[in-house]
PDB file of N, CA, C and O in Angstrom:
ATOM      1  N   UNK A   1      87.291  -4.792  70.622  1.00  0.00           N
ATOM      2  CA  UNK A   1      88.299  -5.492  71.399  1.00  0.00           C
ATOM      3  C   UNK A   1      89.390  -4.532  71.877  1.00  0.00           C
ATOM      4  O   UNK A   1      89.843  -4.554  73.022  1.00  0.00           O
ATOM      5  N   UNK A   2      89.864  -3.504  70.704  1.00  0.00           N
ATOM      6  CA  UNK A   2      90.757  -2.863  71.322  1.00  0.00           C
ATOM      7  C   UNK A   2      90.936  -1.526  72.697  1.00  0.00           C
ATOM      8  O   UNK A   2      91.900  -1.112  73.342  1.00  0.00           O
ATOM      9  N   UNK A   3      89.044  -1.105  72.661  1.00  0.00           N
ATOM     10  CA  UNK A   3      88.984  -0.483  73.595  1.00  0.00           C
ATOM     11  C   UNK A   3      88.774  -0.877  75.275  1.00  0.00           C
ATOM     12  O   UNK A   3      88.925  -0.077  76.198  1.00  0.00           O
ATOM     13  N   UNK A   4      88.315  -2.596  75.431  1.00  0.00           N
ATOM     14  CA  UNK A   4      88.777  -3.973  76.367  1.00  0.00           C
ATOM     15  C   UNK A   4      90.051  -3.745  76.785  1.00  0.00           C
ATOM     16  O   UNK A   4      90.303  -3.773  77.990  1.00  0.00           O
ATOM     17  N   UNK A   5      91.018  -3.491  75.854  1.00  0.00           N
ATOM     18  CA  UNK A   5      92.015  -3.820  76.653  1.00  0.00           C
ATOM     19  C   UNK A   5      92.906  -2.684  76.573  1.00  0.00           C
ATOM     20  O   UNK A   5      94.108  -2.837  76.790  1.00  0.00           O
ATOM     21  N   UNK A   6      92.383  -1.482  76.260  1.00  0.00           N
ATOM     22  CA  UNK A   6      93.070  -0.128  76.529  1.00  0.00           C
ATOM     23  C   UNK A   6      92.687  -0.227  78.355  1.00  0.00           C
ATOM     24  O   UNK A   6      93.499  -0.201  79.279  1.00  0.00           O
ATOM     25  N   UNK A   7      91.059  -0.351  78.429  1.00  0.00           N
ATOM     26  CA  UNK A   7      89.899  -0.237  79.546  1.00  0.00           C
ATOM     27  C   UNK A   7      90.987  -1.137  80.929  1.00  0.00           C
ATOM     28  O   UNK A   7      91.114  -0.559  82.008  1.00  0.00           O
ATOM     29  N   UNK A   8      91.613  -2.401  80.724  1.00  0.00           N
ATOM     30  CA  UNK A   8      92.075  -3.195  81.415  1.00  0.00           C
ATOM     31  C   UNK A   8      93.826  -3.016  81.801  1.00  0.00           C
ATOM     32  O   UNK A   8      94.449  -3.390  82.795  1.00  0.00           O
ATOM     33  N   UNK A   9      94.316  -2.231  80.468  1.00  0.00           N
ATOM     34  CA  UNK A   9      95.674  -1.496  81.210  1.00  0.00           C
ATOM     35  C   UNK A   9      95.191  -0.545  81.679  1.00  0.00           C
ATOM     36  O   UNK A   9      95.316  -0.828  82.870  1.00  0.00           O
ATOM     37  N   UNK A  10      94.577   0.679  81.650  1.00  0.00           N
ATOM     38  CA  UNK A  10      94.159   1.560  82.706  1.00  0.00           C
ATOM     39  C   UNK A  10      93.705   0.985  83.824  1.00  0.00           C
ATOM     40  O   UNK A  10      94.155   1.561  84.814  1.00  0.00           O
ATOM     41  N   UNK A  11      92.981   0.061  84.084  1.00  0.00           N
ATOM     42  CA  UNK A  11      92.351  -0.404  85.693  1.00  0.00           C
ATOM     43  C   UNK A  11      93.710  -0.741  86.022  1.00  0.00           C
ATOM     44  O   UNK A  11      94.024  -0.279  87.119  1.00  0.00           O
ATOM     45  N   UNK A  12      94.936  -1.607  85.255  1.00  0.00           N
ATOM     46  CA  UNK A  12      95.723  -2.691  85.951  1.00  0.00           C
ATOM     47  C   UNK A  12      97.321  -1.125  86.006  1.00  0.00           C
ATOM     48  O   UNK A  12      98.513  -1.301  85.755  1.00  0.00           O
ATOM     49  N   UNK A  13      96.888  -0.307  86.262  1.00  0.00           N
ATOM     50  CA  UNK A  13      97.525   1.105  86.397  1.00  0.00           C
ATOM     51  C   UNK A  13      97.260   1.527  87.337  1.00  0.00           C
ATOM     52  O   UNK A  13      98.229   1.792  88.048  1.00  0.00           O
ATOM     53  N   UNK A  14      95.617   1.901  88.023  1.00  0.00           N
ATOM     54  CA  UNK A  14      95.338   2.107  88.590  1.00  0.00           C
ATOM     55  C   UNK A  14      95.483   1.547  89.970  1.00  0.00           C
ATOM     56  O   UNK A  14      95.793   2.070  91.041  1.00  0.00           O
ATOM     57  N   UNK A  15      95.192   0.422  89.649  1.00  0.00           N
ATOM     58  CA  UNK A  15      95.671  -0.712  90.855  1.00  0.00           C
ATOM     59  C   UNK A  15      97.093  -0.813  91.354  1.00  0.00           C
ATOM     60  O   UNK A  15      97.436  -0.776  92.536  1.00  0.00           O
ATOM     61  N   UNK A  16      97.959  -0.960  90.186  1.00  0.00           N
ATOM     62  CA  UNK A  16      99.330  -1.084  90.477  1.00  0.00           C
ATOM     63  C   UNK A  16      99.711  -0.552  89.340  1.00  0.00           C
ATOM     64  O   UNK A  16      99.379  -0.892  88.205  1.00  0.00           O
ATOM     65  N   UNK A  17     100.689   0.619  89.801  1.00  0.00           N
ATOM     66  CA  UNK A  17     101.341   1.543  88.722  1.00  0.00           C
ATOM     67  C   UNK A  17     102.623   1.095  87.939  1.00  0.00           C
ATOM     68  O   UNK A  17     103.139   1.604  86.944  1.00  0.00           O
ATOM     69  N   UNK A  18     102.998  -0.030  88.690  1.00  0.00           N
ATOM     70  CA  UNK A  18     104.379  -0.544  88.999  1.00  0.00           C
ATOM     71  C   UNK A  18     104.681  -2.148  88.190  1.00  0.00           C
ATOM     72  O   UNK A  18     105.641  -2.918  88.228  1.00  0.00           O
ATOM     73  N   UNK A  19     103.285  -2.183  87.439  1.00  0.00           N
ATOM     74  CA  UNK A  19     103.323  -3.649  87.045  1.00  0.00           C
ATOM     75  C   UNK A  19     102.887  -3.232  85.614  1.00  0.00           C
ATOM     76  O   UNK A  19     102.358  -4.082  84.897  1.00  0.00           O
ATOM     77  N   UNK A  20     103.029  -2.312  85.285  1.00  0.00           N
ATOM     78  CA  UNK A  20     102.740  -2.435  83.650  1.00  0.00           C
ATOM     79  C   UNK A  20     104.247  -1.758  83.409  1.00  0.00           C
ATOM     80  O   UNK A  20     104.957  -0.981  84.048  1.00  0.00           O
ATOM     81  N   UNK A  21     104.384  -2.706  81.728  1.00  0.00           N
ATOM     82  CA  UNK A  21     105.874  -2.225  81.411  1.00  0.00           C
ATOM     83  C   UNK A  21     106.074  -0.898  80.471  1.00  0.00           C
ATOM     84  O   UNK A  21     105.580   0.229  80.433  1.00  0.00           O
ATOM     85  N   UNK A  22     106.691  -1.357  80.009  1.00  0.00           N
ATOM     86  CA  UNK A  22     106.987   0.157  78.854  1.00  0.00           C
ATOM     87  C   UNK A  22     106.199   0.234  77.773  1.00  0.00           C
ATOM     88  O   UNK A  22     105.904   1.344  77.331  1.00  0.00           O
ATOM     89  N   UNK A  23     105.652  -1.134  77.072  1.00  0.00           N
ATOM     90  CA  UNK A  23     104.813  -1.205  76.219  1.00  0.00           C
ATOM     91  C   UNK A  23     103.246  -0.751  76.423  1.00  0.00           C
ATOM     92  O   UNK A  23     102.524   0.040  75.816  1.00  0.00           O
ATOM     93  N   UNK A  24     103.077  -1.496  77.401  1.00  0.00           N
ATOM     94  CA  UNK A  24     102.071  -0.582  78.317  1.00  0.00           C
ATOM     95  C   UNK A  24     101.526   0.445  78.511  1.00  0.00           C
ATOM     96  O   UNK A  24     100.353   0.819  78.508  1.00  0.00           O
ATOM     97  N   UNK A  25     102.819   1.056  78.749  1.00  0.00           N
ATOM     98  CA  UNK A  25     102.642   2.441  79.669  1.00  0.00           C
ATOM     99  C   UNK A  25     102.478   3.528  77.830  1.00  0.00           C
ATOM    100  O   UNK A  25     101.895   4.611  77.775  1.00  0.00           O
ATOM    101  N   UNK A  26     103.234   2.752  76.433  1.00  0.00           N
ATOM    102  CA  UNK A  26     103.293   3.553  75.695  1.00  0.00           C
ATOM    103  C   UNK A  26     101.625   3.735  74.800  1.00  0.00           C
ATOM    104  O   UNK A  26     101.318   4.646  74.030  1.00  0.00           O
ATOM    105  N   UNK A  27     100.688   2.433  75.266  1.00  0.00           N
ATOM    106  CA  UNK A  27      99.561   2.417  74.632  1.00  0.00           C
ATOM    107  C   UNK A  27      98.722   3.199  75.601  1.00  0.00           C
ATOM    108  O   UNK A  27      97.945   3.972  75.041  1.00  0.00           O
ATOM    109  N   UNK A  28      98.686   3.196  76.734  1.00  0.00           N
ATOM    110  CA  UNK A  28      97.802   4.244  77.454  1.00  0.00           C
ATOM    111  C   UNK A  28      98.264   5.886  77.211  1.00  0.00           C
ATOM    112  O   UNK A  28      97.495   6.846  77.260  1.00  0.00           O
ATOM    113  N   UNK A  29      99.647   5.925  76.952  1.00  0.00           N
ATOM    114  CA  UNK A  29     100.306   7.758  77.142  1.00  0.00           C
ATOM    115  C   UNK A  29      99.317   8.412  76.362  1.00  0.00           C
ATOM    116  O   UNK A  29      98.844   9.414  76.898  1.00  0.00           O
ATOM    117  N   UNK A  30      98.732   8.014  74.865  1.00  0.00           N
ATOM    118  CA  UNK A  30      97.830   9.031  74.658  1.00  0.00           C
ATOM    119  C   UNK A  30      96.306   9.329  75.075  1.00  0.00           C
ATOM    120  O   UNK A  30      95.675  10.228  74.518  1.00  0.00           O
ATOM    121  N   UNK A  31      95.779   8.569  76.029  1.00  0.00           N
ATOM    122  CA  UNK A  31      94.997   8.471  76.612  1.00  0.00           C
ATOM    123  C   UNK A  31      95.008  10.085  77.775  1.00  0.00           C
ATOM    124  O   UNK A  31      95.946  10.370  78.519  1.00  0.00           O
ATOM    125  N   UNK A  32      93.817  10.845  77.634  1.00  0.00           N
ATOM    126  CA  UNK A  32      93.588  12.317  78.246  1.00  0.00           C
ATOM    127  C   UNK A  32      93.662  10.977  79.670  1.00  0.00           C
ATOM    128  O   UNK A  32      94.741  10.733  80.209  1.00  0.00           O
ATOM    129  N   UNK A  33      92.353  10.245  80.091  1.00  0.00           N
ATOM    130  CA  UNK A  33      92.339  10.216  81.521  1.00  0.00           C
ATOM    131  C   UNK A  33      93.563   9.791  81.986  1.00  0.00           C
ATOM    132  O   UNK A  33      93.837   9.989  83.170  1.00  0.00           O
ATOM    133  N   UNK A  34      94.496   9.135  81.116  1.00  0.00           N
ATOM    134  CA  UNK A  34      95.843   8.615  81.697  1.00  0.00           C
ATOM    135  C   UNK A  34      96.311   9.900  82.484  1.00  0.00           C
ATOM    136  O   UNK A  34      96.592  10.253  83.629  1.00  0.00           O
ATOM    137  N   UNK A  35      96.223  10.431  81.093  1.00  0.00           N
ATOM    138  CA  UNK A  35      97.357  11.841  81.725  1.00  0.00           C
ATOM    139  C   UNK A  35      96.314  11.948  83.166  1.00  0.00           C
ATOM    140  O   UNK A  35      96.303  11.008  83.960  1.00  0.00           O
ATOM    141  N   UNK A  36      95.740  12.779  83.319  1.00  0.00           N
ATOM    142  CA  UNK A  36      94.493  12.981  84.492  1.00  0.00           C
ATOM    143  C   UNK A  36      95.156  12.351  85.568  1.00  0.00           C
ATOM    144  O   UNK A  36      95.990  12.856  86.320  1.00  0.00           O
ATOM    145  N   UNK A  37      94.719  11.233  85.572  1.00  0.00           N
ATOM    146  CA  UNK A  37      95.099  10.499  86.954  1.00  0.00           C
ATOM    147  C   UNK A  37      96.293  10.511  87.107  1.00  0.00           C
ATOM    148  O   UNK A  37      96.498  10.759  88.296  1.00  0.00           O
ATOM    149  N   UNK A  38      97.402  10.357  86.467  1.00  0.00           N
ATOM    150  CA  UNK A  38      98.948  10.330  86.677  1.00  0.00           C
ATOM    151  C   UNK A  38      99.075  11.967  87.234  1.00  0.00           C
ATOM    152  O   UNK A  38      99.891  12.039  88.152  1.00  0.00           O
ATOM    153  N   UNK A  39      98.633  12.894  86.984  1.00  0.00           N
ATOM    154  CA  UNK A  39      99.259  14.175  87.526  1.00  0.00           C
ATOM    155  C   UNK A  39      98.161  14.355  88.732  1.00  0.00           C
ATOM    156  O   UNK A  39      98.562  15.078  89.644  1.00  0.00           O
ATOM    157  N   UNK A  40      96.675  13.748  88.904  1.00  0.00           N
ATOM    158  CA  UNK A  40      95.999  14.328  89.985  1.00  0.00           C
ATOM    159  C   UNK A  40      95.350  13.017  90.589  1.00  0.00           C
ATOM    160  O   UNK A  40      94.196  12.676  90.328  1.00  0.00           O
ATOM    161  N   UNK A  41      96.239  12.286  91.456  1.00  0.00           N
ATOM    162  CA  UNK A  41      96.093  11.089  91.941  1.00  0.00           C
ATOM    163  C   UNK A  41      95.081  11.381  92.546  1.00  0.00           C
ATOM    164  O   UNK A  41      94.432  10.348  92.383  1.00  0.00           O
ATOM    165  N   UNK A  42      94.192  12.318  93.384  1.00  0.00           N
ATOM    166  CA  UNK A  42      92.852  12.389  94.110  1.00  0.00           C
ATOM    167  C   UNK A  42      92.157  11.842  93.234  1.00  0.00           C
ATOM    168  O   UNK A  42      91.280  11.245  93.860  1.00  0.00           O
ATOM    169  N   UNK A  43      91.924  11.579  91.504  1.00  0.00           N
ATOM    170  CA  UNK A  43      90.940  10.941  90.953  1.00  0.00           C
ATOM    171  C   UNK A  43      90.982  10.104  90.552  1.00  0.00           C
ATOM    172  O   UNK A  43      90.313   9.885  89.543  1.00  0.00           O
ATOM    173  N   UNK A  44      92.008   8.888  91.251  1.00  0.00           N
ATOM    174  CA  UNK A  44      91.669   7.854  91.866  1.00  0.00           C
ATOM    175  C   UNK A  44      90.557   6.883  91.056  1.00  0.00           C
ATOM    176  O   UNK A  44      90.529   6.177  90.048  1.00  0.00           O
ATOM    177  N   UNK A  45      89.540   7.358  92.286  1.00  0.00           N
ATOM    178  CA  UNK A  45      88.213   6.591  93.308  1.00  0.00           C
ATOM    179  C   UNK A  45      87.605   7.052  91.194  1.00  0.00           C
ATOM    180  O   UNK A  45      87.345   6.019  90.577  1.00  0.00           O
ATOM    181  N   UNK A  46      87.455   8.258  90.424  1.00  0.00           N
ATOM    182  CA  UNK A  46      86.642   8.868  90.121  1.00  0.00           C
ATOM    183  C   UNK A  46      86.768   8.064  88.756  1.00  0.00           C
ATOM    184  O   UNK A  46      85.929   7.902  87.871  1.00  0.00           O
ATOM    185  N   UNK A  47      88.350   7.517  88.884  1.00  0.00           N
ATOM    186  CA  UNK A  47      89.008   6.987  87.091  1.00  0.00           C
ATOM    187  C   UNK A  47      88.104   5.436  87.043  1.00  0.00           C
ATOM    188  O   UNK A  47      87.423   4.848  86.202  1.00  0.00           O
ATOM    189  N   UNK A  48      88.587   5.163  88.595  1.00  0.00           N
ATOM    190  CA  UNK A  48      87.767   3.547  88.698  1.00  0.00           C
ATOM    191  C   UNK A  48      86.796   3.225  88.569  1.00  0.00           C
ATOM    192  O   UNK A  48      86.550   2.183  87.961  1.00  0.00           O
ATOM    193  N   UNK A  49      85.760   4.077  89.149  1.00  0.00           N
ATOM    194  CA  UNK A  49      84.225   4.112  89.346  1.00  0.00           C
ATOM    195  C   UNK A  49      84.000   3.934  86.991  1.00  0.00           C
ATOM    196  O   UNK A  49      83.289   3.101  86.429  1.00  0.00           O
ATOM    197  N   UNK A  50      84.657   4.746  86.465  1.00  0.00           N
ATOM    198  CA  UNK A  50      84.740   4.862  84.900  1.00  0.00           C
ATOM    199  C   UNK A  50      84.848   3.532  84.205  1.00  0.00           C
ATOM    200  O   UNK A  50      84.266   3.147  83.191  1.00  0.00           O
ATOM    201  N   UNK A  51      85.803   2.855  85.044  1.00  0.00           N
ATOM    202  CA  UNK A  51      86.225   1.596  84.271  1.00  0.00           C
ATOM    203  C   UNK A  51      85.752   0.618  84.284  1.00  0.00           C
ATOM    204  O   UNK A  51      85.774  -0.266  83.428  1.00  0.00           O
ATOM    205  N   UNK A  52      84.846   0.687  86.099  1.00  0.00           N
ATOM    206  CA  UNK A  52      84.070  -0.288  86.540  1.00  0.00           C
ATOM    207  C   UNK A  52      82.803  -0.562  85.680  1.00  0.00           C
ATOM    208  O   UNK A  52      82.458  -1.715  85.425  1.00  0.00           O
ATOM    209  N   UNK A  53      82.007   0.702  85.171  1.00  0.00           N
ATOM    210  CA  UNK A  53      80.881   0.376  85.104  1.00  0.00           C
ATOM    211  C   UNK A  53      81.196   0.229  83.188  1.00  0.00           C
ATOM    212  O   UNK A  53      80.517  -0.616  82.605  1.00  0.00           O
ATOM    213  N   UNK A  54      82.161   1.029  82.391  1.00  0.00           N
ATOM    214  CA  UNK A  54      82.292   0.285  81.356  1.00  0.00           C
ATOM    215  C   UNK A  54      82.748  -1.098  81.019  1.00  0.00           C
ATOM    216  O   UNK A  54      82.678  -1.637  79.915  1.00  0.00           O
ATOM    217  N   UNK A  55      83.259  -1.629  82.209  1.00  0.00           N
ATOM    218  CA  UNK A  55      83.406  -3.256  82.122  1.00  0.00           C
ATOM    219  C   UNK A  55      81.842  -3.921  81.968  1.00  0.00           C
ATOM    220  O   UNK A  55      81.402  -4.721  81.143  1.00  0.00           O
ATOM    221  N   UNK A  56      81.058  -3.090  83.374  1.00  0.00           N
ATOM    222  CA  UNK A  56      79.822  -3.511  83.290  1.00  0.00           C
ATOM    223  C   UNK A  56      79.002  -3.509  81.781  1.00  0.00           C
ATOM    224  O   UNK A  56      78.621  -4.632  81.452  1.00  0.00           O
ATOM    225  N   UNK A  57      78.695  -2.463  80.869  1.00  0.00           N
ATOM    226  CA  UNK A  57      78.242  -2.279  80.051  1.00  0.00           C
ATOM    227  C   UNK A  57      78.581  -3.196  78.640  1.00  0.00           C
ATOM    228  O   UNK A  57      77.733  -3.430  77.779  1.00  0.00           O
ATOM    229  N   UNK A  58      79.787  -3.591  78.599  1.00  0.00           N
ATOM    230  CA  UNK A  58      80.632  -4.672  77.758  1.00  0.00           C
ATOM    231  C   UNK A  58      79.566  -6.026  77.758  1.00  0.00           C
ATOM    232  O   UNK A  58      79.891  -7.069  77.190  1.00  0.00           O
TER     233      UNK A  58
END
């Protein structure tokens, strides 16, 4: 369960950076791809394609 909804604040980050709060933002910070995408926004397309298909696999 808890890796569901690490998986679902990263997508809901990705989507909108601006709608997760501080609590949020403090359960993803140790997350490597967090860091990743926050400093090299080109990977994007590359973080999503990740999240998409582990939703799929769930």
């Amino acid at each position: 369960m808890q890796i569901k909804k690490l998986i679902e604040l990263f997508e809901k980050f990705l989507n909108n950076n601006d709608s997760l709060n501080e609590q949020e933002l403090e359960s993803l910070k140790e997350l490597w791809a967090f860091y990743n995408v926050k400093v090299h926004l080109n990977r994007l397309a590359c973080a999503t394609f990740i999240c998409n298909t582990l939703k799929k696999l769930m």
